[in-house]
Each structure stands twice: as structure tokens, then as C-alpha cells.
N, CA, C and O atoms as CSV, one atom per row, in Angstrom:
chain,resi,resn,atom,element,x,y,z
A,1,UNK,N,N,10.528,4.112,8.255
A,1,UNK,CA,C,11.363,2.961,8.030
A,1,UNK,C,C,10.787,1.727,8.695
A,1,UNK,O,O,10.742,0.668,8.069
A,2,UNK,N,N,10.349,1.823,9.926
A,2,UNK,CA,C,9.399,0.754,10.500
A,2,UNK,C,C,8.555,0.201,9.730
A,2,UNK,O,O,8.662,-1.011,9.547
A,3,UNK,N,N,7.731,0.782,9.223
A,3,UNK,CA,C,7.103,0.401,8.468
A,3,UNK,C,C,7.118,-0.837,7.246
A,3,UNK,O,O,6.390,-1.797,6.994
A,4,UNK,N,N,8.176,-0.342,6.733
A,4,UNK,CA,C,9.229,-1.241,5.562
A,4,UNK,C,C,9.502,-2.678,6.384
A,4,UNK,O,O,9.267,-3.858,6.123
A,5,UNK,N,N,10.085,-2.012,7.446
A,5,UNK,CA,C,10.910,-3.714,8.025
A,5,UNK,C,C,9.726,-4.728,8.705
A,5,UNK,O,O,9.880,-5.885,9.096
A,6,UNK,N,N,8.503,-3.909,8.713
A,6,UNK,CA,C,7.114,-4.659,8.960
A,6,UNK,C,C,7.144,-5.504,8.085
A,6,UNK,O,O,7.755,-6.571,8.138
A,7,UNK,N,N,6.286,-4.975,6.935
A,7,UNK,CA,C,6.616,-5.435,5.506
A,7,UNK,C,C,7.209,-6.796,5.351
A,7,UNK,O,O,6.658,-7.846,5.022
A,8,UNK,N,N,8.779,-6.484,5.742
A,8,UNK,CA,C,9.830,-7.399,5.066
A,8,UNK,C,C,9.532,-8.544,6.017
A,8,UNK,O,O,9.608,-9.676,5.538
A,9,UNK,N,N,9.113,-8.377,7.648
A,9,UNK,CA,C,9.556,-9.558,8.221
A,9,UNK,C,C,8.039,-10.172,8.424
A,9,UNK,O,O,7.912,-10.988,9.337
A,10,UNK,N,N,6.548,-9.741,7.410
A,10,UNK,CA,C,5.579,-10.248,7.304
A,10,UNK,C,C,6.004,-10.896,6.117
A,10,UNK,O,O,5.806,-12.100,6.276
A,11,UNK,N,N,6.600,-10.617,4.760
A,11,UNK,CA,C,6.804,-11.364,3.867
A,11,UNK,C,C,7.893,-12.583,4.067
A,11,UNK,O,O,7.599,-13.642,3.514
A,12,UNK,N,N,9.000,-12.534,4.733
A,12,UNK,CA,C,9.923,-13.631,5.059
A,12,UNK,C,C,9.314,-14.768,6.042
A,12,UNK,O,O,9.758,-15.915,6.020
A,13,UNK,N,N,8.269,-14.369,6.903
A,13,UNK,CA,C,7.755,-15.419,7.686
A,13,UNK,C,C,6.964,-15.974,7.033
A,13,UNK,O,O,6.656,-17.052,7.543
A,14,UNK,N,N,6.266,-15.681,5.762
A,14,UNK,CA,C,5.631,-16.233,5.249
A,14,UNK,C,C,6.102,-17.603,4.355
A,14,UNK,O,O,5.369,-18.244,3.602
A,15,UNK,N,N,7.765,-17.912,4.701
A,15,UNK,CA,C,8.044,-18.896,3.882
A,15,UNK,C,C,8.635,-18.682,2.408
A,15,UNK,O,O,8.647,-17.759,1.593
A,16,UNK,N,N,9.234,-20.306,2.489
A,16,UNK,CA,C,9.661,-20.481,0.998
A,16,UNK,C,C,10.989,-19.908,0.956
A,16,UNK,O,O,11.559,-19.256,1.831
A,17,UNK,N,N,11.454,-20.297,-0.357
A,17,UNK,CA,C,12.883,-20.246,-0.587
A,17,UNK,C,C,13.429,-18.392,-0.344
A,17,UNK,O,O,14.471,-17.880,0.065
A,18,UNK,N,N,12.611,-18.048,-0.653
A,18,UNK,CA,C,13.442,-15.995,-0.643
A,18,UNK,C,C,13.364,-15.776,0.875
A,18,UNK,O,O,13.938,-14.771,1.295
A,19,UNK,N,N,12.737,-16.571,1.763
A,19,UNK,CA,C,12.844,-16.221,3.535
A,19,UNK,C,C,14.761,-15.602,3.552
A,19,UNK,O,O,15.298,-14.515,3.336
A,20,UNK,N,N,15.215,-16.856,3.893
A,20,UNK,CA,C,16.488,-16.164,4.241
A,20,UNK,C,C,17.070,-15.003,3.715
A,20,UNK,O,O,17.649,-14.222,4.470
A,21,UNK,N,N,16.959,-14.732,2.145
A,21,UNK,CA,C,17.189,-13.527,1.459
A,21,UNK,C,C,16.957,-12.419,1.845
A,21,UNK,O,O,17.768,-11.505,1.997
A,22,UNK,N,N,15.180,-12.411,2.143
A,22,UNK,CA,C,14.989,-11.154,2.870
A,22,UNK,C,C,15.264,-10.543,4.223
A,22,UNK,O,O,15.282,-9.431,4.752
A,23,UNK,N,N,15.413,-11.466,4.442
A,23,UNK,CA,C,16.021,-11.088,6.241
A,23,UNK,C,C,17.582,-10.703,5.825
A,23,UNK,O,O,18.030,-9.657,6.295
A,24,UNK,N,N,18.476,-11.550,4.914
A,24,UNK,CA,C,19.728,-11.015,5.019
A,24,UNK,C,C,19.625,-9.534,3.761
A,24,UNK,O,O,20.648,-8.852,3.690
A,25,UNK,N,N,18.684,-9.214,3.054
A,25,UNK,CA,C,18.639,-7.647,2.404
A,25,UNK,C,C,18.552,-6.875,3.524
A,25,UNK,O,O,19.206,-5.832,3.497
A,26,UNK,N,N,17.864,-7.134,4.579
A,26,UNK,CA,C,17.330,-6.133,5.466
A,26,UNK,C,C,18.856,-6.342,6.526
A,26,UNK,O,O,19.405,-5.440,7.160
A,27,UNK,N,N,19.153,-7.364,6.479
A,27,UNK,CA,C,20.584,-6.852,7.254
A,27,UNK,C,C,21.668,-6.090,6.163
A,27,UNK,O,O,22.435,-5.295,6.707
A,28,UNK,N,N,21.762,-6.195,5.189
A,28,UNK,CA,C,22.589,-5.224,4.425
A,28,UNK,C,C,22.014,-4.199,4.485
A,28,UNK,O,O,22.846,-3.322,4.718
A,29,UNK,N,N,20.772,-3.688,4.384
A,29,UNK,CA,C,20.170,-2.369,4.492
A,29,UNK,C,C,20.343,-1.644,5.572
A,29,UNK,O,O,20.414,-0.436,5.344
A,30,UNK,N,N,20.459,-2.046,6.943
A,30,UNK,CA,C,21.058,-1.394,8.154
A,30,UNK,C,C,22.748,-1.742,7.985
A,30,UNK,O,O,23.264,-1.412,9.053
A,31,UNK,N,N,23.348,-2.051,7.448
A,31,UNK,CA,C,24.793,-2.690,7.197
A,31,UNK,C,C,25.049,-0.975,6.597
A,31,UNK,O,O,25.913,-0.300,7.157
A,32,UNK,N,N,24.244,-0.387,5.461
A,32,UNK,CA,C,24.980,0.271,4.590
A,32,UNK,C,C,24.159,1.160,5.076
A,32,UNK,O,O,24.285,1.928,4.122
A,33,UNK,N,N,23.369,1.742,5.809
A,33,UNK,CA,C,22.703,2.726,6.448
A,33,UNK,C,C,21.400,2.936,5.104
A,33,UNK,O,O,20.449,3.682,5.339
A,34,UNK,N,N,21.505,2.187,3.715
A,34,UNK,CA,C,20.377,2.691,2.925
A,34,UNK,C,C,19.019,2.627,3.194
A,34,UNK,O,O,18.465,1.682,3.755
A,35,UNK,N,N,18.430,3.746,2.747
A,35,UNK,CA,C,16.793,4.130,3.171
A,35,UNK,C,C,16.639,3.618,4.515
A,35,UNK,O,O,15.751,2.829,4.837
A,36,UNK,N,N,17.673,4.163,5.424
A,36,UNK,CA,C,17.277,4.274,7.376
A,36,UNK,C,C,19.227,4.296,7.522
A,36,UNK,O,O,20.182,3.981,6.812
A,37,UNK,N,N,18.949,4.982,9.159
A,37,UNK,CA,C,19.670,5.184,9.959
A,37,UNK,C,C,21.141,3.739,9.806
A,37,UNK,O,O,20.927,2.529,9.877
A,38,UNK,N,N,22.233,4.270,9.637
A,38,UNK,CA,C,23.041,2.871,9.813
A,38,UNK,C,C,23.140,2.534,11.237
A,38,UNK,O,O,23.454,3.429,12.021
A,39,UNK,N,N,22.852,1.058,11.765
A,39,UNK,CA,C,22.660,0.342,12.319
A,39,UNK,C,C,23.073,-1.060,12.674
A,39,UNK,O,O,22.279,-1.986,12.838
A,40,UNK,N,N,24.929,-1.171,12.823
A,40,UNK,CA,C,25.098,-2.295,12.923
A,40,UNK,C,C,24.623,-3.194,13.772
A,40,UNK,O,O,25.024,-4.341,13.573
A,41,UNK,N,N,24.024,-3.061,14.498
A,41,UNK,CA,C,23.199,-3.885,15.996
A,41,UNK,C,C,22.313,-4.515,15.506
A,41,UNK,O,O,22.238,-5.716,15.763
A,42,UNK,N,N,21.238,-3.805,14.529
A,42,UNK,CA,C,20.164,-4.220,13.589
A,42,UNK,C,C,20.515,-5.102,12.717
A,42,UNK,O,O,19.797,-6.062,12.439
A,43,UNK,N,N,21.808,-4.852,12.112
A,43,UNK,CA,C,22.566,-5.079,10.961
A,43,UNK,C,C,22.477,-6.582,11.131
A,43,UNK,O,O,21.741,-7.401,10.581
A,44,UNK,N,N,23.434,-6.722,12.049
A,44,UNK,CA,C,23.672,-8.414,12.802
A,44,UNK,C,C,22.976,-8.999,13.117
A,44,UNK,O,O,23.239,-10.179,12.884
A,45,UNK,N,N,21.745,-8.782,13.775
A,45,UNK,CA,C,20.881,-9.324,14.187
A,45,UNK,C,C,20.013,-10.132,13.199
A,45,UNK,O,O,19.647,-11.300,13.335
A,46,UNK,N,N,19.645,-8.938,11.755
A,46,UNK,CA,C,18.971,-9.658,10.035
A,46,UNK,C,C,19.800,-10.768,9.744
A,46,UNK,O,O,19.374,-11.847,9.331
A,47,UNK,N,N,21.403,-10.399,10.038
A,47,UNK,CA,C,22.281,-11.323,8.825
A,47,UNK,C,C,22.139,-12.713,9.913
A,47,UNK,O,O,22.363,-13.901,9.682
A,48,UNK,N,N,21.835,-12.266,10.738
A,48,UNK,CA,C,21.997,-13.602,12.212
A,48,UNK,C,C,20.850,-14.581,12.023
A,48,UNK,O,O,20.820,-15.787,12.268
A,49,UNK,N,N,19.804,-13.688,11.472
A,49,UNK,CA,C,18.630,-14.617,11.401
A,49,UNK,C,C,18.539,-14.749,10.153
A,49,UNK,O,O,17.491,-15.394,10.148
A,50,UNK,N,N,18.823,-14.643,9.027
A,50,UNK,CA,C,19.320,-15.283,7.707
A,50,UNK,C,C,20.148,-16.307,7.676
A,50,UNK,O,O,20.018,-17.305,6.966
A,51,UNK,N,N,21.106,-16.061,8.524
A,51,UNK,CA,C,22.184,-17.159,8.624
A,51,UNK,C,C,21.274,-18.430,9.322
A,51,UNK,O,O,20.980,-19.383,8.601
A,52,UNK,N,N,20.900,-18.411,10.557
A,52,UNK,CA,C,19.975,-19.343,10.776
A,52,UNK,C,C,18.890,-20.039,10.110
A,52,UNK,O,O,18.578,-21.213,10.311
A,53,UNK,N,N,18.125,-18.922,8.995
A,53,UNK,CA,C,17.251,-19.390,8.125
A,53,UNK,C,C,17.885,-20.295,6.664
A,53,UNK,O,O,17.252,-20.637,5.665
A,54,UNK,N,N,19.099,-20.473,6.935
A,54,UNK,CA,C,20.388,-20.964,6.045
A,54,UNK,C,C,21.226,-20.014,5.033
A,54,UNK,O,O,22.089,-20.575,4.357
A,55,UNK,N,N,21.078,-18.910,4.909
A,55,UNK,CA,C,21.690,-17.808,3.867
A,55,UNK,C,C,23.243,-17.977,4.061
A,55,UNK,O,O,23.636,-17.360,5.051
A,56,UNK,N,N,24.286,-18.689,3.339
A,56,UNK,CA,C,25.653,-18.984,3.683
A,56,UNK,C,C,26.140,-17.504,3.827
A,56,UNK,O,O,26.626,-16.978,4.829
A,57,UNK,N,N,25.847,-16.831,2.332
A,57,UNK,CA,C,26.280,-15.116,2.808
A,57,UNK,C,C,25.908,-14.493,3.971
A,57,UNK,O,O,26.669,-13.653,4.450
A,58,UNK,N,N,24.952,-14.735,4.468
A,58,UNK,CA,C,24.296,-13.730,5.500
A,58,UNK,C,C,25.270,-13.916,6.692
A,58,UNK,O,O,25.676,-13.083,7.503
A,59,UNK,N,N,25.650,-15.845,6.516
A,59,UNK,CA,C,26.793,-16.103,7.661
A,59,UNK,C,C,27.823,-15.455,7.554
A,59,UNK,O,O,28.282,-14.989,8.596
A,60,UNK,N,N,28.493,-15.216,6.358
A,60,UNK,CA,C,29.928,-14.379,6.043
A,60,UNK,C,C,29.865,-13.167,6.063
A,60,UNK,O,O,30.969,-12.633,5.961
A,61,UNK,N,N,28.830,-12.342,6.172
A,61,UNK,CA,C,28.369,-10.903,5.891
A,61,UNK,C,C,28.337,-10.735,7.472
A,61,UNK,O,O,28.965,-9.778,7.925
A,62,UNK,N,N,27.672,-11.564,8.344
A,62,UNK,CA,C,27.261,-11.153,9.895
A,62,UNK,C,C,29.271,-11.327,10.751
A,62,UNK,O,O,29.885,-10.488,11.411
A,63,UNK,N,N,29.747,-12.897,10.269
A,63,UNK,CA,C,30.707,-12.509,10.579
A,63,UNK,C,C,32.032,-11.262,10.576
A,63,UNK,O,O,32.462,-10.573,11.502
A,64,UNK,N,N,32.437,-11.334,9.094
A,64,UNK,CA,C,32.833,-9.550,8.750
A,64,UNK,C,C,32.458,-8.619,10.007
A,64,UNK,O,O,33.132,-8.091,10.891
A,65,UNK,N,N,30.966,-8.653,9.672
A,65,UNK,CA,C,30.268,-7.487,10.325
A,65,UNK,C,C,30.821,-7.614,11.988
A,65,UNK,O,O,31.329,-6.591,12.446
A,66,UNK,N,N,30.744,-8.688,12.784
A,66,UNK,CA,C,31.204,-7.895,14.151
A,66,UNK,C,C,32.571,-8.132,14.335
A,66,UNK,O,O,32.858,-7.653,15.432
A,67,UNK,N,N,33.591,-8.647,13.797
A,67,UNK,CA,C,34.734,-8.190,13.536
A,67,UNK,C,C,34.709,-6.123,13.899
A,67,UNK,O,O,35.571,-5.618,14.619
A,68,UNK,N,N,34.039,-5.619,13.504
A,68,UNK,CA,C,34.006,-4.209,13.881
A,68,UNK,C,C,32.994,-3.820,14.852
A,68,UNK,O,O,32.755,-2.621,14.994
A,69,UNK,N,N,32.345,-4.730,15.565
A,69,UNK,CA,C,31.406,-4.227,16.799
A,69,UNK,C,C,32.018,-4.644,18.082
A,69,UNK,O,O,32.756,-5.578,18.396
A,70,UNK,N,N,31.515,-3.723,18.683
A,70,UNK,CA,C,32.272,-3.776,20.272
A,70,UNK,C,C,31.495,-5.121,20.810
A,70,UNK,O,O,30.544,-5.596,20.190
A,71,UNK,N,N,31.985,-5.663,21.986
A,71,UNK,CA,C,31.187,-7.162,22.649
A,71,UNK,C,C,29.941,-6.439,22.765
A,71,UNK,O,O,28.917,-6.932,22.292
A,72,UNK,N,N,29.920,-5.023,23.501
A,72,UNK,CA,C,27.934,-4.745,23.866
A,72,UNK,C,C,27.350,-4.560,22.836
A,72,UNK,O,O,26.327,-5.236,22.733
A,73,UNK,N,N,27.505,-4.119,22.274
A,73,UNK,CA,C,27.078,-4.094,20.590
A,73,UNK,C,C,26.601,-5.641,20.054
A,73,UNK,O,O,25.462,-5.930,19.688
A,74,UNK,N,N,27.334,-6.214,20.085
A,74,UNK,CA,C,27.434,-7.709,19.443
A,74,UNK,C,C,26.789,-8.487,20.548
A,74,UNK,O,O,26.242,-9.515,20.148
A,75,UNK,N,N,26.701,-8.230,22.018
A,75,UNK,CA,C,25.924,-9.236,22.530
A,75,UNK,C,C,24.733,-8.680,22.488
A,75,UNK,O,O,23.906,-9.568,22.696
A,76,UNK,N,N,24.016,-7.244,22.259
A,76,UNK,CA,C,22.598,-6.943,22.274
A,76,UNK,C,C,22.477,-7.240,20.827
A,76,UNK,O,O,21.379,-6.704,20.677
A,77,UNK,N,N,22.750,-7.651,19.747
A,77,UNK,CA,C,22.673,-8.143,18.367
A,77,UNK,C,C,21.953,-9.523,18.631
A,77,UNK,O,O,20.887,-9.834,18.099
A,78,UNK,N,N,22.622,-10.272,19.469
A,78,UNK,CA,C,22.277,-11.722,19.348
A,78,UNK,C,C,21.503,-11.981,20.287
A,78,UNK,O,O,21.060,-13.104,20.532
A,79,UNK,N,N,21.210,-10.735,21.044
A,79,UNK,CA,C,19.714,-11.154,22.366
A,79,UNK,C,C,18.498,-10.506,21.396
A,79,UNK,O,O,17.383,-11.012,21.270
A,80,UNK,N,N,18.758,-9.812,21.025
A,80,UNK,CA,C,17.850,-9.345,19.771
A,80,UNK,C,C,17.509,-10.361,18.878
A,80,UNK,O,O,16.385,-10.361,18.375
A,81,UNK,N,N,18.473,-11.386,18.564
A,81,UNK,CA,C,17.608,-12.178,17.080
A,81,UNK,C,C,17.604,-13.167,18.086
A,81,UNK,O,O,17.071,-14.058,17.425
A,82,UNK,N,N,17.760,-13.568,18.959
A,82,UNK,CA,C,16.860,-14.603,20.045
A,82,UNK,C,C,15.643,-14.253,20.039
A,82,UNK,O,O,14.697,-14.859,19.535
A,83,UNK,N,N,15.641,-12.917,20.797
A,83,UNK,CA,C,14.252,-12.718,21.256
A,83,UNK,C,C,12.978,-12.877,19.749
A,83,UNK,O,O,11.883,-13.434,19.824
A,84,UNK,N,N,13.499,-12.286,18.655
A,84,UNK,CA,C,13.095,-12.080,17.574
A,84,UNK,C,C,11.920,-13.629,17.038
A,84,UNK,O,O,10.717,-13.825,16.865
A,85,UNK,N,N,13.998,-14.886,16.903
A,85,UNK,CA,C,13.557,-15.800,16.606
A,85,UNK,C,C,12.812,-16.638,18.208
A,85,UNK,O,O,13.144,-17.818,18.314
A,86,UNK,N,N,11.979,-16.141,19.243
A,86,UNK,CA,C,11.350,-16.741,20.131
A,86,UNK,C,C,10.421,-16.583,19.552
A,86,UNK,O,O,9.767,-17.562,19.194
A,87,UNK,N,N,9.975,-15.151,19.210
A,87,UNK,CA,C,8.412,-14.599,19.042
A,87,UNK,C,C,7.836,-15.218,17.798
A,87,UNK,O,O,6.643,-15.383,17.547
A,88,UNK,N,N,9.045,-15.586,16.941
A,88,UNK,CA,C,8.755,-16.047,15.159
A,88,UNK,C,C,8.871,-17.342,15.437
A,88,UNK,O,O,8.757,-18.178,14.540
């Protein structure tokens, strides 16, 4: 599965209009556990950095989403797409 989300977050840094898209597929893809482990921590973190990359859904999809995560859950989500968006 690593592998894949390599992939996805070499093709989204590369720009252009589908950036935000792919970052918020890859947060629905840990959202719904398809092809990998479900992962709301992961989950939030894609739709977090979609939402930032402007994806309005990714904003309404991440919100929803921690509506059902505990605060530790939801604060290692958003030190995660910090750290993420430092390195990017």
C-alpha cells in the first residue's frame, strides 16, 4: 500500500488542477479502508491537505470525518499534515 500512496503524493506534488483531488481520493481511500487498512488518522490528514490545496469537499469530508475521532486521534491527524505540508 505504501507504495501506491508514494505514487499518489509524487503525482499531486507535481501540480496543476487534479493536486487537490488526489490527495482528497487518498483521504477517502483510508476514510473507507479500500485497497489498505482503514485509517481515520491518515484519513484526515489527505482530506486536510486537499482542503488546504483548495478541494471544498475534502473540507466537508475532513470535517464529517473528526466529528467521529477522539481529540488524540484528531490532533496526531493535523501534526501529521503539518509535518507533511513542511517537507512538501
Amino acid at each position: 500500500m505504501a507504495r501506491f500512496e508514494i505514487l499518489d503524493q509524487q503525482l499531486a506534488t507535481m501540480g496543476g488542477e487534479a493536486e487537490a483531488d488526489t490527495f482528497c481520493e487518498m483521504g477517502l481511500m483510508y476514510a473507507a479502508g479500500r485497497d489498505c487498512p482503514l485509517d481515520f488518522v491518515a484519513a484526515h490528514k489527505w482530506l486536510n491537505i486537499a482542503a488546504i490545496k483548495g478541494s471544498q469537499r475534502a473540507a466537508e469530508l475532513r470535517a464529517d470525518l473528526a466529528l467521529s475521532m477522539s481529540k488524540t486521534d484528531l490532533a496526531e491527524a493535523l501534526r501529521s499534515a503539518r509535518e507533511w505540508m513542511t517537507m512538501h
